[in-house]
Backbone bond lengths (Angstrom), bond angles and torsions (degrees), N, CA, C in turn:
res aa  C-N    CA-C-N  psi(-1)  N-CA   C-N-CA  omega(-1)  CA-C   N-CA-C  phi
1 X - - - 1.453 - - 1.531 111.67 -
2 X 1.654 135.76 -8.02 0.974 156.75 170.31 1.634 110.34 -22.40
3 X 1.737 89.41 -63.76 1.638 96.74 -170.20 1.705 105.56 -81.85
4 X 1.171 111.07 -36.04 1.843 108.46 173.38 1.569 108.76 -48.30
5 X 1.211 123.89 -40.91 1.209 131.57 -165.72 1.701 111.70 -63.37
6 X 1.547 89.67 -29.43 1.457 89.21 -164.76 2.049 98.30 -82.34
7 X 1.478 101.20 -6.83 1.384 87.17 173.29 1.346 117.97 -79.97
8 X 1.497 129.43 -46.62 1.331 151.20 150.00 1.859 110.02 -98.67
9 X 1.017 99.36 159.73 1.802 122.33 176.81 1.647 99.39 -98.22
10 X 0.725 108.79 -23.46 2.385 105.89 164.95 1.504 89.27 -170.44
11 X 1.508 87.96 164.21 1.492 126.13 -175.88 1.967 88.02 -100.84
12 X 1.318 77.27 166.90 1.688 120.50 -173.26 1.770 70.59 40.49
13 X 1.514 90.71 119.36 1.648 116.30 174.29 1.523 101.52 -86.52
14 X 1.665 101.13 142.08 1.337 124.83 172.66 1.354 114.46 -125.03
15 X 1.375 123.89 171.38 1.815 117.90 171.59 1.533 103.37 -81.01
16 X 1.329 116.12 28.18 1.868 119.97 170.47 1.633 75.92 -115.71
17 X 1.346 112.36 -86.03 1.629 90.61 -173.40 1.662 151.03 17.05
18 X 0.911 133.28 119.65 1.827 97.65 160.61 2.145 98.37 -139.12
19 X 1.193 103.79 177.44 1.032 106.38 176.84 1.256 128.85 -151.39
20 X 1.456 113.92 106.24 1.474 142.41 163.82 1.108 120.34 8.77
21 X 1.555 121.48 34.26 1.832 116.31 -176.95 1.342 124.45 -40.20
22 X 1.317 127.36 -16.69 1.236 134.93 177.60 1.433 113.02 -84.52
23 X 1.211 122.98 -37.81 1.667 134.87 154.34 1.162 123.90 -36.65
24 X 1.663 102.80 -56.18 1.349 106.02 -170.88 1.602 109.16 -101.66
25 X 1.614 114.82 3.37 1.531 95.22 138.39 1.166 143.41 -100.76
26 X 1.390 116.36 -6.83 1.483 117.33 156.15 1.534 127.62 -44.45
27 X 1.832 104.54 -43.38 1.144 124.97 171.88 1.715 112.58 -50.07
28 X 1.584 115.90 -53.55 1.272 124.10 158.11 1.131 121.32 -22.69
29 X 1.515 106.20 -74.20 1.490 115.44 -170.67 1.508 108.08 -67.79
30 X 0.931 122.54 -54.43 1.572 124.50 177.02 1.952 99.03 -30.57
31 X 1.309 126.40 -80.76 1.257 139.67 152.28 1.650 111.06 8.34
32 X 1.616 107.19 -74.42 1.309 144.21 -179.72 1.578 94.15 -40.78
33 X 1.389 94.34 -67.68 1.768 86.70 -167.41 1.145 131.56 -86.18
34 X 1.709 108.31 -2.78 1.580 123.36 179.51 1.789 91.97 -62.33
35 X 1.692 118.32 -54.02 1.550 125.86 -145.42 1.431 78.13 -69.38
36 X 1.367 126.22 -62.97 1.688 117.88 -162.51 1.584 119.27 -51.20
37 X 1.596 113.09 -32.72 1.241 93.81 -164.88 1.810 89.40 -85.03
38 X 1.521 122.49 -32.20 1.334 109.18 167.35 1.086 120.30 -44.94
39 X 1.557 143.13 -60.35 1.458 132.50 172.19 1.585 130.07 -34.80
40 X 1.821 97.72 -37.38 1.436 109.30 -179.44 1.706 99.21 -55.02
41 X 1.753 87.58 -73.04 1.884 87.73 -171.02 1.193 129.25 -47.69
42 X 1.095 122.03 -39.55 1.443 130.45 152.12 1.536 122.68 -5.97
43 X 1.280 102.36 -77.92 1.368 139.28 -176.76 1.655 98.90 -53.39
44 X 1.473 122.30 -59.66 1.396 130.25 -157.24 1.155 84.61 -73.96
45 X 1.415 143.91 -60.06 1.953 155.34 -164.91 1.473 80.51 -46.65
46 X 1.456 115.17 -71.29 1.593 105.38 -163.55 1.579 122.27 -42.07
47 X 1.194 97.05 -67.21 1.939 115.74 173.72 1.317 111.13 -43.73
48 X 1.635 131.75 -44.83 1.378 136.21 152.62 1.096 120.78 -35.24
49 X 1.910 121.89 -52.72 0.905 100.42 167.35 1.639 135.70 -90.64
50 X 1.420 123.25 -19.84 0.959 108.93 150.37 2.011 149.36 -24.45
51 X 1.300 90.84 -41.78 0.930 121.11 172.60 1.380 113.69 -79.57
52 X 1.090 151.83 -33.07 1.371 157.12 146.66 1.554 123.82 -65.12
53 X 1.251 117.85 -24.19 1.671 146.13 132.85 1.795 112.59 -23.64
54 X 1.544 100.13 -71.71 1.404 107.12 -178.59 1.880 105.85 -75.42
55 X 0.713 114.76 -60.25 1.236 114.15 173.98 1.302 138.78 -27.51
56 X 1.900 112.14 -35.38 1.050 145.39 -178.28 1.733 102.60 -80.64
57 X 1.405 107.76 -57.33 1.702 127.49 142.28 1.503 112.01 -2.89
58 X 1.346 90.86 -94.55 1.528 103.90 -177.88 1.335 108.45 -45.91
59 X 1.736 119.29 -86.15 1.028 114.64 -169.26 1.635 122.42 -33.79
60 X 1.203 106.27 -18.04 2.261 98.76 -178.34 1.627 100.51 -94.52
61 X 1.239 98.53 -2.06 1.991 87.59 171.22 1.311 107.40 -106.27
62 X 1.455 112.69 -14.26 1.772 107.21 -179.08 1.252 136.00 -92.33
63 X 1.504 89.86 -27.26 2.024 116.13 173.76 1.444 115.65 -42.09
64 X 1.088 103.74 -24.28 1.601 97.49 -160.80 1.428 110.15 -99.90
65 X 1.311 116.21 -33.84 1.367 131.57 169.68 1.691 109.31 -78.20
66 X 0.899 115.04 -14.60 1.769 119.57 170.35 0.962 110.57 -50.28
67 X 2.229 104.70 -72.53 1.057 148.30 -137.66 1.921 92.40 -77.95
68 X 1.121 114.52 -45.74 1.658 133.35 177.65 1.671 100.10 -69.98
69 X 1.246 126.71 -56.20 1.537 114.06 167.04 1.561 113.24 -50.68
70 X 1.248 110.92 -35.71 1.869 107.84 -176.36 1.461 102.56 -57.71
71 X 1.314 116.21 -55.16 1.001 143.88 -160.40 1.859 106.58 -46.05
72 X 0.961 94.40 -69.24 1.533 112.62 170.97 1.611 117.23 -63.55
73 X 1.268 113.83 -37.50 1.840 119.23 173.93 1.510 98.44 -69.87
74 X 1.274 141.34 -43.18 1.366 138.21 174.99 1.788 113.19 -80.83
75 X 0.966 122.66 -25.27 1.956 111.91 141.07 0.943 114.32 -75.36
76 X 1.558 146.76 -19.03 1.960 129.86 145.91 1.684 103.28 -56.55
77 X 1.246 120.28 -52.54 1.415 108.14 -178.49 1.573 123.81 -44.43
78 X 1.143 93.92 -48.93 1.589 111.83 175.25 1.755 130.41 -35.15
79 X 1.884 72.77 -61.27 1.838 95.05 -178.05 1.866 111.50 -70.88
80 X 1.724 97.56 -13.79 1.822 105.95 179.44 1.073 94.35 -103.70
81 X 1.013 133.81 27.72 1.852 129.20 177.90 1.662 88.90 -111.71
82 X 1.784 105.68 -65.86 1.653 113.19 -172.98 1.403 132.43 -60.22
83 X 1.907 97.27 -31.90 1.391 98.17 151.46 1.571 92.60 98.57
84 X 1.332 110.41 41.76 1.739 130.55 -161.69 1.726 91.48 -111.10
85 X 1.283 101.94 60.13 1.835 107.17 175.77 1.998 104.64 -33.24
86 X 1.102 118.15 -47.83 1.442 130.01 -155.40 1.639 96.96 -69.69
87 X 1.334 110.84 -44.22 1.861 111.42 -165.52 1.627 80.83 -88.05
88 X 1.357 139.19 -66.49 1.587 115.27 -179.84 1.284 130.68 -14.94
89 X 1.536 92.95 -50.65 1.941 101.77 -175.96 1.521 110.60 -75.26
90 X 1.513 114.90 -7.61 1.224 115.88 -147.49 1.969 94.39 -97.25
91 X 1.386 97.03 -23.19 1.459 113.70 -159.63 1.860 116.87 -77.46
92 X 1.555 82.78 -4.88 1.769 94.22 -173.51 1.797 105.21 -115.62
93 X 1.064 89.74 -5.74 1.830 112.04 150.07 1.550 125.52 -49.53
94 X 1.253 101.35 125.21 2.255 90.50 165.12 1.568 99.95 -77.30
95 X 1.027 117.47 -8.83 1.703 102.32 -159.49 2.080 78.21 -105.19
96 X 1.181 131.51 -22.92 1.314 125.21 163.89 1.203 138.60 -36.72
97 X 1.579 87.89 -45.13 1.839 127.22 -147.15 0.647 109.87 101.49
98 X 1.580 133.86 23.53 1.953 97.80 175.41 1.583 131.72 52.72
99 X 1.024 117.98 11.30 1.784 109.53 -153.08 0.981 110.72 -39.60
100 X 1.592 142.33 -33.71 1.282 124.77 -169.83 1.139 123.35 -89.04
101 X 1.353 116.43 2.17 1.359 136.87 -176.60 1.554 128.42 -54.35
102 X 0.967 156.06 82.41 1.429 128.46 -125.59 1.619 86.78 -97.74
103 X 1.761 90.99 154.50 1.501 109.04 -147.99 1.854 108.90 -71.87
104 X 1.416 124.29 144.68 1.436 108.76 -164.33 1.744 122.70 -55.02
105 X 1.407 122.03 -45.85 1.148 153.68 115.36 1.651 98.45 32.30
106 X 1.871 119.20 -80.07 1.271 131.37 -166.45 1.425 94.94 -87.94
107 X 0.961 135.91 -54.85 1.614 141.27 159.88 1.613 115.24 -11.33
108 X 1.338 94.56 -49.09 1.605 99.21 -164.15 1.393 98.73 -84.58
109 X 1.508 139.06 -17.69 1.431 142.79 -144.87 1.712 98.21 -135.64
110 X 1.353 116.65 -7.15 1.529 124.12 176.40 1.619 100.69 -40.63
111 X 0.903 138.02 -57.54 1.155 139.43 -173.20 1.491 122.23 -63.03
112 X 1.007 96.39 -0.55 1.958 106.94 -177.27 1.373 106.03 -138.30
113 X 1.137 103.62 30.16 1.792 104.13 175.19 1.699 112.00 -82.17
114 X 1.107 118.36 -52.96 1.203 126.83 130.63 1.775 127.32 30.79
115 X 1.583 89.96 -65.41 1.689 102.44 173.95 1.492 103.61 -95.95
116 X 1.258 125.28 34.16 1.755 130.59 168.50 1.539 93.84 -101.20
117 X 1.612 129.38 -22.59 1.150 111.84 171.43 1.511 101.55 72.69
118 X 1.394 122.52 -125.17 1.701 117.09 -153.29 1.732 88.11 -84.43
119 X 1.368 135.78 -16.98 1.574 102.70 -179.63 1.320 104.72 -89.57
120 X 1.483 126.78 -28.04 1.209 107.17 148.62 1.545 142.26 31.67
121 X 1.425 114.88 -87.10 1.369 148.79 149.74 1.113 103.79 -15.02
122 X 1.319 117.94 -102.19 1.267 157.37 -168.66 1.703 95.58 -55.72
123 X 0.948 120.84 -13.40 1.975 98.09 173.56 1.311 92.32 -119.76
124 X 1.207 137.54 -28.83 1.254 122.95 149.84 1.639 118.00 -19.93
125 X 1.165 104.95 -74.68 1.525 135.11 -168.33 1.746 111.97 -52.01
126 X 1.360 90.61 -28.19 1.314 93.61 176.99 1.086 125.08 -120.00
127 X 0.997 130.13 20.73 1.561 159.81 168.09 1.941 108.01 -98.06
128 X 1.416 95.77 -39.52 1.524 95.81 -171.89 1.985 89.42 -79.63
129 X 1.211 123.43 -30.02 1.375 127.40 -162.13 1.282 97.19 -60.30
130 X 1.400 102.62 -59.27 1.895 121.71 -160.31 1.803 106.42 -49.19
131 X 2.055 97.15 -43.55 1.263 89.42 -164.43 1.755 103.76 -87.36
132 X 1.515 122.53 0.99 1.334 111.45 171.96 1.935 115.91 -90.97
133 X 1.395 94.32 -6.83 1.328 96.85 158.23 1.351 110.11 -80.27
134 X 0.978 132.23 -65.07 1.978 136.07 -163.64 1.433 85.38 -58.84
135 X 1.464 147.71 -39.75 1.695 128.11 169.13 1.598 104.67 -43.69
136 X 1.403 130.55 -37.09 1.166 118.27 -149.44 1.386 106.06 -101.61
137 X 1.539 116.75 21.35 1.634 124.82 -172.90 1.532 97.46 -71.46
138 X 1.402 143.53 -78.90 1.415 128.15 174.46 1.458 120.10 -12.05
139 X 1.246 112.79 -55.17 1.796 114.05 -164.01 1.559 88.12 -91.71
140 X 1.273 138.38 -37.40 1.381 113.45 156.96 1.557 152.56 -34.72
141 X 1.445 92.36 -37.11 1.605 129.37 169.52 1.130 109.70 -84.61
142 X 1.188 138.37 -54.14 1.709 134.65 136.21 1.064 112.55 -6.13
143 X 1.751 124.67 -86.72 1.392 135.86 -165.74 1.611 121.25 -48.96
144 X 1.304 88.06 -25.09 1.813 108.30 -179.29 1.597 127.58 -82.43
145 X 1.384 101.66 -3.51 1.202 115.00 175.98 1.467 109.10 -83.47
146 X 1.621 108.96 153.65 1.550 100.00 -157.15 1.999 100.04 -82.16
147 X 1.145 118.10 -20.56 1.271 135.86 177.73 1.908 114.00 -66.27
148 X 1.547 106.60 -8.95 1.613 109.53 -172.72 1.166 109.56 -96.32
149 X 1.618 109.79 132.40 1.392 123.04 -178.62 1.501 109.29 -87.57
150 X 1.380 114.52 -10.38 1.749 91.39 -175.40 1.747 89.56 -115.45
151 X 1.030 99.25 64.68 2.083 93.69 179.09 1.799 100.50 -76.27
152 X 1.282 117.19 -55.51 1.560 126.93 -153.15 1.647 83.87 -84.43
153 X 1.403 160.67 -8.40 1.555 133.72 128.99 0.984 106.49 -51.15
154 X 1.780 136.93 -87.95 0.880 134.68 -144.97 1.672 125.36 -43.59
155 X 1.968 111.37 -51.00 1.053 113.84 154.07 1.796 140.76 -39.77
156 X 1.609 81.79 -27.62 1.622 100.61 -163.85 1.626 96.81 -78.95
157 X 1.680 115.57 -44.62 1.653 106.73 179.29 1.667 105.21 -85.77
158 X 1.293 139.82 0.47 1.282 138.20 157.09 1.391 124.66 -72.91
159 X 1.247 112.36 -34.09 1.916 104.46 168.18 1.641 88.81 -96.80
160 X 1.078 142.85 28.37 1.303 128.37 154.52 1.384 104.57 -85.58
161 X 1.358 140.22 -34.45 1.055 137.21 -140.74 1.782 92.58 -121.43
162 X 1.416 116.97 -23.39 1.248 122.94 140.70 1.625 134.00 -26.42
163 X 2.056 94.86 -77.96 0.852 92.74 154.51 1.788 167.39 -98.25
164 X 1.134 106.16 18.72 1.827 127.52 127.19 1.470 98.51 -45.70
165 X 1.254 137.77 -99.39 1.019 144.82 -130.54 1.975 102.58 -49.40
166 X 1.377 94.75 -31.75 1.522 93.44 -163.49 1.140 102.51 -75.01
167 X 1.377 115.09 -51.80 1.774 146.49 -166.08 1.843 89.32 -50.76
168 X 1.214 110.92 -59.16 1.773 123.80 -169.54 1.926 94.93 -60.31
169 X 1.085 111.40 -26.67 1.670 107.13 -168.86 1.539 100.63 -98.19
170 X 1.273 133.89 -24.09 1.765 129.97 176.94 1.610 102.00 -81.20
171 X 1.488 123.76 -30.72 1.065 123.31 -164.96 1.914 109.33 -88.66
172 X 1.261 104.17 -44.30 1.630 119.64 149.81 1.558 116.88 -35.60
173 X 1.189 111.61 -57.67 1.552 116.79 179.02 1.242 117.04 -66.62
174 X 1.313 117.35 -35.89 1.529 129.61 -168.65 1.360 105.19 -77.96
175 X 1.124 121.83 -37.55 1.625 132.63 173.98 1.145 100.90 -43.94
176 X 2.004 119.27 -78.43 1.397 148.70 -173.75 1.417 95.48 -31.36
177 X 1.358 104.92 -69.15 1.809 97.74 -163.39 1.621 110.66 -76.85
178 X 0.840 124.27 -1.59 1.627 128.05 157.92 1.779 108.32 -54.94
179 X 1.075 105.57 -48.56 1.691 134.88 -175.34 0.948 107.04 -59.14
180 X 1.883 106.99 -57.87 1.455 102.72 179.03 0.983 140.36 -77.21
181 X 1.734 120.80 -22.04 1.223 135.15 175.42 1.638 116.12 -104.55
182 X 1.135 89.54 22.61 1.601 93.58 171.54 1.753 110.73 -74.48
183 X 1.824 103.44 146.92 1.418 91.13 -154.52 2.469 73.89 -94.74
184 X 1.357 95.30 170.81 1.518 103.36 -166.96 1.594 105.67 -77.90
185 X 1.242 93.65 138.86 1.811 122.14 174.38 1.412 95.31 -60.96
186 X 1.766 95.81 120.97 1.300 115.01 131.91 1.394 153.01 -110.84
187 X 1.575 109.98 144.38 1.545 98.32 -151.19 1.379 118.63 -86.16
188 X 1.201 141.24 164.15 1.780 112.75 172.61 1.307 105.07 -92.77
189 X 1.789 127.69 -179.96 0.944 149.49 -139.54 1.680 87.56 -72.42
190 X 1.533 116.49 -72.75 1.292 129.73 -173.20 1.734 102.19 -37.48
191 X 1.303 128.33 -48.70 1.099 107.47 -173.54 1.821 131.95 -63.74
192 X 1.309 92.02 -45.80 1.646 105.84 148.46 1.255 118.35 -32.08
193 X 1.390 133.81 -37.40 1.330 125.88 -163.97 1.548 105.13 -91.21
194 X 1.395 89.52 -55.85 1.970 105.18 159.88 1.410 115.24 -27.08
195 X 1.374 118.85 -71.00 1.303 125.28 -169.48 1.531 125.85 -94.48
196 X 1.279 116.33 -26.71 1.284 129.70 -179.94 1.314 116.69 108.94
């Protein structure tokens, strides 16, 4: 009864009685700030998850078209590894594939990559790669001529920028499907109480 006491000096109040207004507003405030900082967290848990919601979103509509751009940027690597002048030229083609083309799919959602959070980065990165390779299609077509003296640079900084591009798109994907196949968060007891 120690700590009750300190709210009142006896129960069922009398005019001998008195009672601890200072007790029982601490008690208040204590109260006061439990609900606020609960409302806060609340609020942030929600928006967190929202935000991990869309993300989850995105990433299951983008994976697949990534994984198919990799796919195709590592058969350009290939054909600049073997030294297949004809499928190089062929690759900056629509009737090629386009490979460097970034896929319509990520194109349309470029602007919300953003909420991928850590892959983010990395498709960024390889998006900026892809399209500083497809700048370098002229001097590529250049280099490929049997008469060009700077072929083995030019090739040499074109699967460089290749490979970024690919490396930035396996590592992008690998993130995503981490995301996606993640099995679901559980919270502990305390947080429940915290948040509701």
């Amino acid at each position: 009864m120690g700590m009750i006491n300190g709210l009142s000096q006896c129960w069922w109040l009398s005019s001998t009685c008195g009672v601890n207004w200072d007790a029982w507003a601490a008690v208040g405030t204590f109260l006061a700030a439990f609900i606020a900082l609960r409302i806060a967290l609340s609020e942030q848990a929600r928006r967190r998850e929202e935000a991990l919601d869309r993300a989850l979103g995105l990433s299951t509509l983008l994976v697949p078209e990534i994984e198919s751009w990799h796919v195709s940027i590592r058969g350009l690597v290939n054909h600049v590894g073997l030294d297949h002048a004809q499928a190089i030229l062929e690759s900056f083609e629509p009737e090629g594939g386009d490979v460097l083309r970034v896929p319509p799919m990520l194109r349309k959602h470029l602007h919300r990559i953003h909420e991928l959070n850590a892959p983010a980065r990395n498709l960024s990165m390889a998006v900026a790669c892809a399209m500083s390779a497809r700048q370098m299609e002229s001097k590529v077509r250049a280099a490929l001529r049997p008469d060009a003296t700077d072929r083995e640079e030019v090739l040499s900084l074109f699967l460089q920028h290749l490979g970024i591009a690919g490396g930035a798109l396996v590592e992008a994907s690998n993130e995503m499907n981490k995301r996606i196949f993640a099995p679901p968060v559980t919270r502990p007891w305390w947080w429940r109480l915290m948040l509701g």
